[in-house]
Each structure stands twice: as structure tokens, then as C-alpha cells.
TISETOR-877647 format. One record per residue (C-alpha): residue number from 1; x, y, z. Coordinates in steps of 0.2 Angstrom, whole numbers, always signed. Each point is the difference from the previous one (the first is absolute). Layout:
BEGIN
seq->NUM | X->X | Y->Y | Z->Z $
...
//
This chain:
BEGIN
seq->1 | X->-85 | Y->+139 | Z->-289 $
seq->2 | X->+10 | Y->-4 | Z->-15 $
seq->3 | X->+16 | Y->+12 | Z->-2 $
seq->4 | X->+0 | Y->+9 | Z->-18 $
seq->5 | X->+13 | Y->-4 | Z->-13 $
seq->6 | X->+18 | Y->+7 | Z->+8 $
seq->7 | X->+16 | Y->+3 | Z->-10 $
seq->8 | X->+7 | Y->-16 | Z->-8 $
seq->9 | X->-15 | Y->-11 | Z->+0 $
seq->10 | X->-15 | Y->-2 | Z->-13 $
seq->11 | X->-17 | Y->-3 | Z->+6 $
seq->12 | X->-11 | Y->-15 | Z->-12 $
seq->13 | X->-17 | Y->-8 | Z->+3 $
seq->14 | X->-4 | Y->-21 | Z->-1 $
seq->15 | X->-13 | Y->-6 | Z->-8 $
seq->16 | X->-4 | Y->-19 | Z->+2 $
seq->17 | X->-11 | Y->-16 | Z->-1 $
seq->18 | X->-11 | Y->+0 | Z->+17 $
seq->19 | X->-16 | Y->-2 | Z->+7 $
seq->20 | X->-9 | Y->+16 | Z->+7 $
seq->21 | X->+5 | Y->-4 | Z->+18 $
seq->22 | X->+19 | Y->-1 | Z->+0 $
seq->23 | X->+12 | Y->+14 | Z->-6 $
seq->24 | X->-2 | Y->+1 | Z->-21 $
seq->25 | X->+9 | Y->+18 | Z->+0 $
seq->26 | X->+16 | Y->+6 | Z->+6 $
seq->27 | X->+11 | Y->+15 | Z->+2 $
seq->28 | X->+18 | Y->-3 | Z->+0 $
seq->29 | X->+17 | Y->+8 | Z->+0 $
seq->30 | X->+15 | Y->-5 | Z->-10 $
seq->31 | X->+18 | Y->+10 | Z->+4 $
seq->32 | X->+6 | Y->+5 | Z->-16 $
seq->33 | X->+18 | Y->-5 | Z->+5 $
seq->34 | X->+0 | Y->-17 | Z->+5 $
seq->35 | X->-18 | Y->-7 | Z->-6 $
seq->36 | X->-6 | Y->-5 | Z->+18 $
seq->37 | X->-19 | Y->+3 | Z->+1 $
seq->38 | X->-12 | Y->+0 | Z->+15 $
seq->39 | X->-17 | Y->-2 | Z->+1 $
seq->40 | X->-8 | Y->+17 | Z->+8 $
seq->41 | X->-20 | Y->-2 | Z->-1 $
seq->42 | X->-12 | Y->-14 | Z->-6 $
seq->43 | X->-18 | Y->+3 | Z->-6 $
seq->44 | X->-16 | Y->-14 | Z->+0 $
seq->45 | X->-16 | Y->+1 | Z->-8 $
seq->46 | X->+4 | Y->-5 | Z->-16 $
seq->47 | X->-2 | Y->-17 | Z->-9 $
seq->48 | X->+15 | Y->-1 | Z->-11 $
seq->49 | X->+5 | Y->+18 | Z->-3 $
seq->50 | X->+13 | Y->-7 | Z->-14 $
seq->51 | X->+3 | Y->+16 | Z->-10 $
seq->52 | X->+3 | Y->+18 | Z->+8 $
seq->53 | X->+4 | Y->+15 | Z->-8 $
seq->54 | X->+2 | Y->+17 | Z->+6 $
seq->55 | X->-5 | Y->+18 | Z->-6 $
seq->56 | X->+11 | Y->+10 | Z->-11 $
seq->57 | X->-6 | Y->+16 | Z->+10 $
seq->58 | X->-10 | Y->-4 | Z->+13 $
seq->59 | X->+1 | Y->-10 | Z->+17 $
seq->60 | X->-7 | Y->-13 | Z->-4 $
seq->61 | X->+2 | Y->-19 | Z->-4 $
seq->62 | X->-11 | Y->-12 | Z->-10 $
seq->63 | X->+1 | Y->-18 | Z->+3 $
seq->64 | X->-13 | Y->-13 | Z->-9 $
seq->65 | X->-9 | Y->-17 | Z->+7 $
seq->66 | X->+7 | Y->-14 | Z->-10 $
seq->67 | X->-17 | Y->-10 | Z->+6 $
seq->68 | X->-16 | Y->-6 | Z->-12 $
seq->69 | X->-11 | Y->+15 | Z->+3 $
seq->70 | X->+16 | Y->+12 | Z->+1 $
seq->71 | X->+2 | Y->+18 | Z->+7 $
seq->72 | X->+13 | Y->+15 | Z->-2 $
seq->73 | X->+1 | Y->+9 | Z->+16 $
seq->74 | X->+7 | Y->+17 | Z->+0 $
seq->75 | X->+10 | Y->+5 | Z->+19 $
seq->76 | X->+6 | Y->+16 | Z->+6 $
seq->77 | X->+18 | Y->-1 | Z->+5 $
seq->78 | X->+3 | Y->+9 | Z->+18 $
seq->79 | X->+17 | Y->+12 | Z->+2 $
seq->80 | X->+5 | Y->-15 | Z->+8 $
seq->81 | X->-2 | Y->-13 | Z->-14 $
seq->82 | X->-15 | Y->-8 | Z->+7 $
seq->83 | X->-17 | Y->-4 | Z->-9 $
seq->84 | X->-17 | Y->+7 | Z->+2 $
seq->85 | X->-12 | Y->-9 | Z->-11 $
seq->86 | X->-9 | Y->+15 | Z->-10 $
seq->87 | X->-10 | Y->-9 | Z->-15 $
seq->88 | X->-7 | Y->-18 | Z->-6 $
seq->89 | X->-5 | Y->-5 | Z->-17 $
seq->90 | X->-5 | Y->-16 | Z->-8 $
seq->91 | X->+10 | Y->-5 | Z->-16 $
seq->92 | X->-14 | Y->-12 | Z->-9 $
seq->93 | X->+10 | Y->-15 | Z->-3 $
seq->94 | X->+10 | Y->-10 | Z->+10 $
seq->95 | X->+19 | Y->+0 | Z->+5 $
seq->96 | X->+5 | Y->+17 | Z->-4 $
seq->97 | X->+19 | Y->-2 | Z->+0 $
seq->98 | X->+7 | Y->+19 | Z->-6 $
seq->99 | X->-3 | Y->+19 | Z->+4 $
seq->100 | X->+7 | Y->+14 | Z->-7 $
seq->101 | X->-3 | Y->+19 | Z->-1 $
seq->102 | X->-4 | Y->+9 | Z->-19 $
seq->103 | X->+5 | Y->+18 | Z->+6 $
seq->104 | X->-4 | Y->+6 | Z->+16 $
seq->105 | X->-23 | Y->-2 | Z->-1 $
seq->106 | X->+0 | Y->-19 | Z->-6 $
seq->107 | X->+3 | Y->-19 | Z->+5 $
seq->108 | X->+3 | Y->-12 | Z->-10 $
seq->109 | X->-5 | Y->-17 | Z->+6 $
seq->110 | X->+0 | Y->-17 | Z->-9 $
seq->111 | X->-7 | Y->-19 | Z->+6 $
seq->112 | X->+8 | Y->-15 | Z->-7 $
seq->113 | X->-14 | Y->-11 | Z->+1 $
seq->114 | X->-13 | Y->+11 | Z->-5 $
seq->115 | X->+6 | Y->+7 | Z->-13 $
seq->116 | X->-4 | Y->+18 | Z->+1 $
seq->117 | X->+11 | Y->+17 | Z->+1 $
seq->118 | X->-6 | Y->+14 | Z->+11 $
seq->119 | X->+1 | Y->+19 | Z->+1 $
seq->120 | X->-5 | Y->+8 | Z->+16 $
seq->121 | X->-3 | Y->+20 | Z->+0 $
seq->122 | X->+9 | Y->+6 | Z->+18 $
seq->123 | X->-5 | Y->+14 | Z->+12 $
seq->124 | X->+11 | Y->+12 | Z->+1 $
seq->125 | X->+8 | Y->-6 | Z->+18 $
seq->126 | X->+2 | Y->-19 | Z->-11 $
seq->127 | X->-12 | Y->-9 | Z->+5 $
seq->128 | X->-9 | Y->-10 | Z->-12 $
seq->129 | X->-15 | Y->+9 | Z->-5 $
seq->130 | X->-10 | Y->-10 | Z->-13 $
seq->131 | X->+5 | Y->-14 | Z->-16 $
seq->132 | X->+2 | Y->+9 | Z->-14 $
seq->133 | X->+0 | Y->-12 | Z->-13 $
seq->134 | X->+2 | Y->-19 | Z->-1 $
seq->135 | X->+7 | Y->-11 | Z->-14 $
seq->136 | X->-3 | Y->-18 | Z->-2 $
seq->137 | X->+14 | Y->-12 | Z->-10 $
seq->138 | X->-7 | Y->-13 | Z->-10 $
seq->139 | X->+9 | Y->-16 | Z->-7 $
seq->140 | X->+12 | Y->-10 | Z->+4 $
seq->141 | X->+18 | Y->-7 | Z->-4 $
seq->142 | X->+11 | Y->-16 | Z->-5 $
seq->143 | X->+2 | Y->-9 | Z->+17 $
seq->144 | X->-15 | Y->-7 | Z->+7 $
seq->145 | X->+6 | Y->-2 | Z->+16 $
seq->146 | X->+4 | Y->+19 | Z->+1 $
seq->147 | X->-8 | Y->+10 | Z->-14 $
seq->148 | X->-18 | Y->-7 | Z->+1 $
seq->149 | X->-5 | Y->+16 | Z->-1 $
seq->150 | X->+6 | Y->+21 | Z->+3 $
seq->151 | X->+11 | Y->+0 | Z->+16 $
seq->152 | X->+5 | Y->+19 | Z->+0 $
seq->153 | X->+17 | Y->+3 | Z->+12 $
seq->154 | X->+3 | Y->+17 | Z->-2 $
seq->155 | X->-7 | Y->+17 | Z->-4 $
seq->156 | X->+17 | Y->+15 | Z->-2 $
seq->157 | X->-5 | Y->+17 | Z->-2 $
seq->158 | X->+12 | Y->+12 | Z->-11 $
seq->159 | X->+7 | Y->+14 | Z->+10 $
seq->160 | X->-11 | Y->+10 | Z->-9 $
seq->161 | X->-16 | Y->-11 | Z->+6 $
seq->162 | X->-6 | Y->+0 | Z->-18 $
seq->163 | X->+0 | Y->-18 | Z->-5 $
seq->164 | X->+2 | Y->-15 | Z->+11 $
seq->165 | X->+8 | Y->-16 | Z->-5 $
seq->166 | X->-9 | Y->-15 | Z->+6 $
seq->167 | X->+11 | Y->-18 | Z->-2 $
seq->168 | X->-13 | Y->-13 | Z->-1 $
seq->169 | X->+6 | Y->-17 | Z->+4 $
seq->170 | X->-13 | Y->-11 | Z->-8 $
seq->171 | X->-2 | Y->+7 | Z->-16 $
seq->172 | X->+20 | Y->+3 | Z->-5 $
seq->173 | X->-2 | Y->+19 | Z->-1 $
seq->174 | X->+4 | Y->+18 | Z->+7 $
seq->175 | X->-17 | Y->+10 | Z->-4 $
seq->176 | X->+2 | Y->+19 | Z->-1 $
seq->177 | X->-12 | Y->+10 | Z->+7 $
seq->178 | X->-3 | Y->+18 | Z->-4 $
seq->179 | X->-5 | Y->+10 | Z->+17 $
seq->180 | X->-15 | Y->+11 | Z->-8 $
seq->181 | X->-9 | Y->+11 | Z->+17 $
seq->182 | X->+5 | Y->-18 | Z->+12 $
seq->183 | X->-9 | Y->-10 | Z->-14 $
seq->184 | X->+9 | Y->-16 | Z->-7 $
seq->185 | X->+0 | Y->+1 | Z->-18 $
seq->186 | X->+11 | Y->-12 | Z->-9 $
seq->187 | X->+14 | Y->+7 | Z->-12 $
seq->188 | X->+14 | Y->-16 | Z->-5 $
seq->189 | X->+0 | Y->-16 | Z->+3 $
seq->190 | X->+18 | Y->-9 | Z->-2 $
seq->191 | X->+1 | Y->-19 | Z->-3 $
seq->192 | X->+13 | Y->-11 | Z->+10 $
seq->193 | X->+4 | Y->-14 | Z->-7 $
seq->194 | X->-11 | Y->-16 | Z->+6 $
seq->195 | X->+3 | Y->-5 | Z->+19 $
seq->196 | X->+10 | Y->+15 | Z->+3 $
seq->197 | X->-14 | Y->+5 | Z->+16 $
seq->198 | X->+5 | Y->+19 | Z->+1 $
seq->199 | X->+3 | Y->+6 | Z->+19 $
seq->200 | X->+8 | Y->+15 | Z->+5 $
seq->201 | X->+4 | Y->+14 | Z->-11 $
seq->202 | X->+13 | Y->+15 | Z->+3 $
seq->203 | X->+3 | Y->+17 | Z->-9 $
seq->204 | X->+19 | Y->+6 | Z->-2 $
seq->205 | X->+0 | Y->+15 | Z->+12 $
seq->206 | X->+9 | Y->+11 | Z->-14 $
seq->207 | X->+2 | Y->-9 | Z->-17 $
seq->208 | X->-15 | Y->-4 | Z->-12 $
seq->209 | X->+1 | Y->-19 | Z->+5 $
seq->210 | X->-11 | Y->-11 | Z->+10 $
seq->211 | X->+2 | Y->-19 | Z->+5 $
seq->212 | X->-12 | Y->-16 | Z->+7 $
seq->213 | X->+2 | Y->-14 | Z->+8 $
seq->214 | X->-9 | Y->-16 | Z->-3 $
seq->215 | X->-3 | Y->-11 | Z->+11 $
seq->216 | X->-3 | Y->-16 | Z->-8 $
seq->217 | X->+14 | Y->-2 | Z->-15 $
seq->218 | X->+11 | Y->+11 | Z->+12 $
seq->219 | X->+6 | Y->+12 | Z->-11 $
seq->220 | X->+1 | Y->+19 | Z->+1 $
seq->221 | X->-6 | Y->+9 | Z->-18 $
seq->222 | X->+8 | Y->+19 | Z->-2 $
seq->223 | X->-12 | Y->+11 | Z->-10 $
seq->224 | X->+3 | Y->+17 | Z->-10 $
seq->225 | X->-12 | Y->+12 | Z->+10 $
seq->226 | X->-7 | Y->+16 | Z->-9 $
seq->227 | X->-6 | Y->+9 | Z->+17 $
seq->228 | X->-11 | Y->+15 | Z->-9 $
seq->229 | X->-12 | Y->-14 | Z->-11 $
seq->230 | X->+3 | Y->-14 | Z->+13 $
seq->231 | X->+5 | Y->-12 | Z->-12 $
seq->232 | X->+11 | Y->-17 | Z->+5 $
seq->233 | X->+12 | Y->-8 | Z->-15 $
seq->234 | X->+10 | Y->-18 | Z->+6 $
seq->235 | X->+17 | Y->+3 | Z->-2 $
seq->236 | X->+8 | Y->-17 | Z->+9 $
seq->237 | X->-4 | Y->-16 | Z->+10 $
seq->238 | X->+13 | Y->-6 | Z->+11 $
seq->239 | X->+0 | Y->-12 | Z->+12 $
seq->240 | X->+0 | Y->+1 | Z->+19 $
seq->241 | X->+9 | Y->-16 | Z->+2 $
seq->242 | X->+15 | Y->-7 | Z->-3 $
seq->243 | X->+2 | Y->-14 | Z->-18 $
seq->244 | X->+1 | Y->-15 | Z->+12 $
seq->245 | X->-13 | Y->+5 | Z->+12 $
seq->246 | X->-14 | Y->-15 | Z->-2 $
seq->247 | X->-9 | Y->+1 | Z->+15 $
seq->248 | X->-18 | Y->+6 | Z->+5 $
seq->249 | X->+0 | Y->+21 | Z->+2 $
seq->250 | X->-12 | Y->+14 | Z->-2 $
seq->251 | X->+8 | Y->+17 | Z->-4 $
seq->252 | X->-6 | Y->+12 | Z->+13 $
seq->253 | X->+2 | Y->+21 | Z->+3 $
seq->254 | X->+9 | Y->+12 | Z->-13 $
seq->255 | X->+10 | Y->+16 | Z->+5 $
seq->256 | X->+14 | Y->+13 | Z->-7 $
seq->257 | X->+12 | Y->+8 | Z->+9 $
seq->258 | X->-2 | Y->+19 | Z->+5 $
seq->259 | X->+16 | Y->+3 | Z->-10 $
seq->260 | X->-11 | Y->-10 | Z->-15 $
seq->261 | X->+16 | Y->-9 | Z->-4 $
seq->262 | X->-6 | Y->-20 | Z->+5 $
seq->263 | X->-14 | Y->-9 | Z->+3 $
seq->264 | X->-7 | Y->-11 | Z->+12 $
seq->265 | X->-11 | Y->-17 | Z->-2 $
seq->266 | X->-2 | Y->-14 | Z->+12 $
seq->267 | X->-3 | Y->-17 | Z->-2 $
seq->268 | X->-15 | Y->-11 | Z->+12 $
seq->269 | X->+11 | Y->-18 | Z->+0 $
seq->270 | X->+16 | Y->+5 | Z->-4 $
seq->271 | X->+0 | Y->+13 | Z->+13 $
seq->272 | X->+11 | Y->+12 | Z->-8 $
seq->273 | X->+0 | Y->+18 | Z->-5 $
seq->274 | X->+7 | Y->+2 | Z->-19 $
seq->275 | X->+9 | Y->+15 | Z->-4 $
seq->276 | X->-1 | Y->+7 | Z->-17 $
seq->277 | X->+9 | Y->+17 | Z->-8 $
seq->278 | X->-8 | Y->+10 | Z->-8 $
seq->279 | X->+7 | Y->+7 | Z->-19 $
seq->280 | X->+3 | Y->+19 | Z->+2 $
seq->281 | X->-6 | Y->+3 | Z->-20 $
seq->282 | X->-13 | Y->-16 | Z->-2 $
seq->283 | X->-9 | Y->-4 | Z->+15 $
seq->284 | X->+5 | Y->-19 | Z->-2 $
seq->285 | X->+5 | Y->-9 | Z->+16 $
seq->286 | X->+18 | Y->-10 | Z->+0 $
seq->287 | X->+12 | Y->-9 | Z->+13 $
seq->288 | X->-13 | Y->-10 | Z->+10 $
seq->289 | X->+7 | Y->-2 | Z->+19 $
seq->290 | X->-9 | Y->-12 | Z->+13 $
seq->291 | X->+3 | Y->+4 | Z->+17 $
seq->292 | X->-7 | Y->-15 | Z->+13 $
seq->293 | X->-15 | Y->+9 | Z->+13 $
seq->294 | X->+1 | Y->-12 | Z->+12 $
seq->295 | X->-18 | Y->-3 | Z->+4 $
seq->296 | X->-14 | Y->-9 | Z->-10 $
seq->297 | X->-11 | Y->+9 | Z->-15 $
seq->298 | X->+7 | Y->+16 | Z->+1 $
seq->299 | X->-18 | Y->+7 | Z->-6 $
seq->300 | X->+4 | Y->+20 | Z->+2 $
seq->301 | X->+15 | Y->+12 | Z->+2 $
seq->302 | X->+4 | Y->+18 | Z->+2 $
seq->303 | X->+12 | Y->+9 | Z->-6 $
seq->304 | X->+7 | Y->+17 | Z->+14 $
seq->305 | X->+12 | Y->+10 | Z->+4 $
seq->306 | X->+15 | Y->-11 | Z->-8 $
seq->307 | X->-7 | Y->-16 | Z->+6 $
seq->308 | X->-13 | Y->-13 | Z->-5 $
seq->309 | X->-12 | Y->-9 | Z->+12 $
seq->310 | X->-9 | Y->-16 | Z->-3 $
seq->311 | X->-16 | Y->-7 | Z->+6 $
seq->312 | X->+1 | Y->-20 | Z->+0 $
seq->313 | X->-17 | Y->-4 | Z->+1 $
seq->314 | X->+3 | Y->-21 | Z->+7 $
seq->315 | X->+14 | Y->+5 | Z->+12 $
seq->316 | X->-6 | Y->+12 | Z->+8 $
seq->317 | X->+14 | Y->+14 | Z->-2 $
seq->318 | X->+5 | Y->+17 | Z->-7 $
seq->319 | X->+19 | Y->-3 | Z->-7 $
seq->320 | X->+10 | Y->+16 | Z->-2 $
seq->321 | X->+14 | Y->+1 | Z->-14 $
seq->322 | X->+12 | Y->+15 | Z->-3 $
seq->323 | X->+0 | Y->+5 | Z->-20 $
seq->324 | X->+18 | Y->+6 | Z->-6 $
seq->325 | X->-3 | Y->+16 | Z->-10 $
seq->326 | X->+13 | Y->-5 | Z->-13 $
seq->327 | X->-6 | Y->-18 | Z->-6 $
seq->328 | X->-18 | Y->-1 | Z->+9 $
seq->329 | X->+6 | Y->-15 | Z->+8 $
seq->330 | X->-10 | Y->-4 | Z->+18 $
seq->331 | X->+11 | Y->-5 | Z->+15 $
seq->332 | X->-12 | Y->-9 | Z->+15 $
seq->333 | X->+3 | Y->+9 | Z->+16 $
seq->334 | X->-4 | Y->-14 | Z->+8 $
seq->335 | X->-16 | Y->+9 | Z->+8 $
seq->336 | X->-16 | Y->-8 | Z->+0 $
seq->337 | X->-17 | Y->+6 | Z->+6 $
seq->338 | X->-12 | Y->-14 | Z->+8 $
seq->339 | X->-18 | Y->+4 | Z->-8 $
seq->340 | X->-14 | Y->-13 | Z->-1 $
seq->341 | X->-1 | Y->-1 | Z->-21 $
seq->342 | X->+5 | Y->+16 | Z->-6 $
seq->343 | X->-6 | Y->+3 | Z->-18 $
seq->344 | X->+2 | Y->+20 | Z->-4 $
seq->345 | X->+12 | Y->+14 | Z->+6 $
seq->346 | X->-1 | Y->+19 | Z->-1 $
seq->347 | X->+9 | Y->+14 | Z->+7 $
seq->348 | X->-8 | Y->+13 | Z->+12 $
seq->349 | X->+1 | Y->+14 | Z->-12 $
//
């Protein structure tokens, strides 16, 4: 049996790229002081559970299948941490690569090769009860080789879980959608400029701001964000490398600080994570700070309990950095995590 959380450490789940019969999800423990991490249970059954995301309410985690017919799976979490499978529901598209709860009775699920968004009603233990509307993106964008057609990334709920903000890669765009009884019903589109290929999106925990990443001219935009219509204005691209940088890179994940004085981007090919402040009375972000990972594509991070944890995806390993609460700047503890391709982190809430 795995131990529950004790004083000092914080308890996170691993999701990864794997086949069904080796260990795709795993619960960890990181001490809070020093950053050194320990694997404490490891789950099968799942082809690629690359994206998990956890219940605001309930105990339950949600990972989906990043395969061609893909699935989200809903599973109970024991007092212990452990998973119980509880529900399985198919996604209609391929490679679903993000989940994320609207409230407490929906999931949100996209796929990147399909091109659809999902809403699943929930029971009322969380498991997934039944789709509750689907989406399909058309079109496609300026690169050929990347933008041949709709690729949605990521589907972020408001705290409210009255609109969802959908970053679709293939079509240079974050489409707004309005949450009407579980029903997707489209309220904004914003434009990015050509071959931007929106990823990841974050809402400022306190200020009305909100701030994407994209992946393919790796910048981050900041945007005015009018929480009661739902409404996204661009306020700033900036970079997430430095002038002189020439070489290949993706830009990856996107986070804020839970003080929502910096934020976080990482860099595929460089490896790095860029720190950015964050203007008190604009929004606009400033200062750009790399700091090395250490391993290769750093595709994911987390941001907990004064540190930040990051998932590099080709070397097999968590890194764990310290964050000074006075500059945001990250100091590596020197701890790593051996995982086999770890793509997403959340915390055992």
C-alpha cells in the first residue's frame, strides 16, 4: 500500500507516452524542501495517457488516450492515492492530447488530429456519463507541413466554467466557446498572426489578464480578459527566446506563479524554461530569464508548492527547480525523477 501525503511532501500524478502493457501512469512524491521526488505507484492499461487532470471537488482523475481512436477514462482515487478505473468514453477523433474540468459536472476534452472538442455530462461520483456536445474545426493554416488542417491543443475552462478557451494550432486561433446546458456554442474567435500555432493557454489567477503560448513562432501573446462576457483582446507578443537564438525549437507548456507575479514557458530544443514578469497595472510580460532543464524537450511542467517540476519527454526525467519568491528565478535542486517519457504533471489535490 502506498502511504498518504505526510508533512512536508506533495503528492503529483505522471502521465506518459506508452503502450497499454507497461506503466503509462504514476503517482509520485516530491519533498517540498529539497525537490527530491519518488515514485510510489505505477498504473497500466492505457495507450498513451498523455494528459491527466484532476477533479476540482471530487476524488477523481481523468486521463485521455493520445491514440487514433481515442478515449478519456475517468478513475477513482483510493485514500491511498491509487487508481480504480470507474468510466470509459470514446472521444470521436484521434489523439486526444488535453482534459480539463468546466465546473464540477463536465469534461472538456479535445483531439488534435481530429479536429473536434468534446463536452461530457458527469455522474455525480465523476464518472463520465455521456458526450454532451462535439465541435468539429475546419480549415487550415500557413505551414503546410504543420497547419494542413485544425490541430486543437487545448481546451481551459474559466473558473466560472462558463466559457472554454480552445487554442487551435492549425488554424492560428483561440476559439471561444460559450458553455450553454454542456453545449458548445461558439462566442469569439481571436486571430493570431500567421504560423503563430496556438498551444496552451492560462488565466491570471487574480487579474483580468490571460496569456498563450505558441508553439510554432514561439512566442507567448498576453490578452485583456473580460471574465463576465468571456471576451479575449491581444495586448503583447514577446518572445520565448532569446535575439540570437537560431536554432530549431517548439515552444511547449504555459504557467503563472500562485503569487501571479511571473510566468513560465518552456522551450522543446532549446530546453529551457523562460521566466517573464508580469506588469502589476498592464498585464504585459517583461524581463525574459532562461534557466537550462537539463534534459531534452521539456514538453510539460508544474508549478507546486514553491517549486517547478518538469517533464522531459526524450530523456526520460522529471527535473525539480526551487522558485525564489522575490525574482521568480528557478534554482535546480539537482533531483531528477527517471520516468519513461513523461509528458504531463498534476498535483494529487
Amino acid at each position: 500500500m502506498v502511504n498518504r501525503q505526510t508533512e512536508g511532501e506533495q503528492l503529483f500524478y505522471i502521465g506518459s507516452y506508452t503502450e497499454a502493457d507497461a506503466p503509462g501512469i504514476h503517482l509520485a512524491s516530491v519533498k517540498i524542501d529539497s525537490g527530491e521526488m519518488t515514485i510510489l505507484h505505477s498504473l497500466s492499461g492505457l495507450d498513451n495517457p498523455s494528459f491527466l487532470t484532476v477533479h476540482p471537488a471530487l476524488p477523481v482523475l481523468y486521463a485521455v488516450t493520445e491514440t487514433d481512436e481515442g478515449e478519456a477514462v475517468s478513475f477513482r482515487i483510493e485514500l491511498d492515492g491509487t487508481l480504480k478505473e470507474s468510466s470509459r468514453e470514446q472521444t470521436g477523433g484521434a489523439h486526444p492530447c488535453h482534459a480539463a474540468l468546466a465546473g464540477e459536472k463536465l469534461l472538456v476534452t479535445v483531439n488534435y488530429s481530429g479536429g473536434q472538442i468534446n463536452s461530457f455530462q458527469l455522474e455525480q461520483d465523476g464518472a463520465i456519463a455521456r458526450t454532451a456536445s462535439r465541435v468539429q474545426h475546419l480549415g487550415k493554416g500557413l505551414r503546410e507541413d504543420r497547419q494542413e488542417q485544425a490541430h486543437p491543443h487545448s481546451a481551459i475552462p474559466d473558473q466560472a466554467g462558463n466559457f472554454v478557451y480552445v487554442s487551435d494550432l492549425g488554424l492560428d486561433r483561440i476559439v471561444v466557446y460559450r458553455l450553454q446546458e454542456g453545449r458548445l456554442v461558439t462566442h469569439q474567435e481571436v486571430e493570431l498572426p500567421p504560423g503563430a500555432g496556438p498551444r496552451h493557454f492560462v488565466i491570471h489567477p487574480s487579474k483580468p489578464w490571460a496569456y498563450g503560448v505558441n508553439e510554432l513562432n514561439n512566442t507567448v501573446t498576453a490578452y485583456a480578459y473580460h471574465e463576465r462576457e468571456g471576451n479575449l483582446s491581444i495586448l503583447q507578443h514577446i518572445s520565448t527566446l532569446p535575439e540570437n537564438w537560431m536554432a530549431e525549437n517548439t515552444a511547449g507548456d504555459i504557467h503563472i506563479s500562485s503569487c501571479g507575479r511571473f510566468l513560465y514557458a518552456s522551450n522543446r530544443g532549446a530546453d529551457t524554461i523562460v521566466r517573464y514578469l508580469i506588469d502589476p497595472e498592464r498585464g504585459q510580460l517583461s524581463e525574459p530569464q532562461w534557466t537550462d532543464t537539463g534534459g531534452k524537450i521539456p514538453r510539460n511542467f508544474m508549478i507546486l508548492e514553491g517549486q517547478l517540476l518538469v517533464a522531459s519527454q526524450n530523456s526520460d526525467e522529471i527535473a525539480a527547480f526551487l522558485i525564489d519568491q522575490t525574482g521568480g528565478t528557478l534554482r535546480d535542486t539537482g533531483h531528477r525523477l527517471k520516468v519513461s517519457k513523461p509528458v504531463c504533471l498534476v498535483p494529487y489535490k
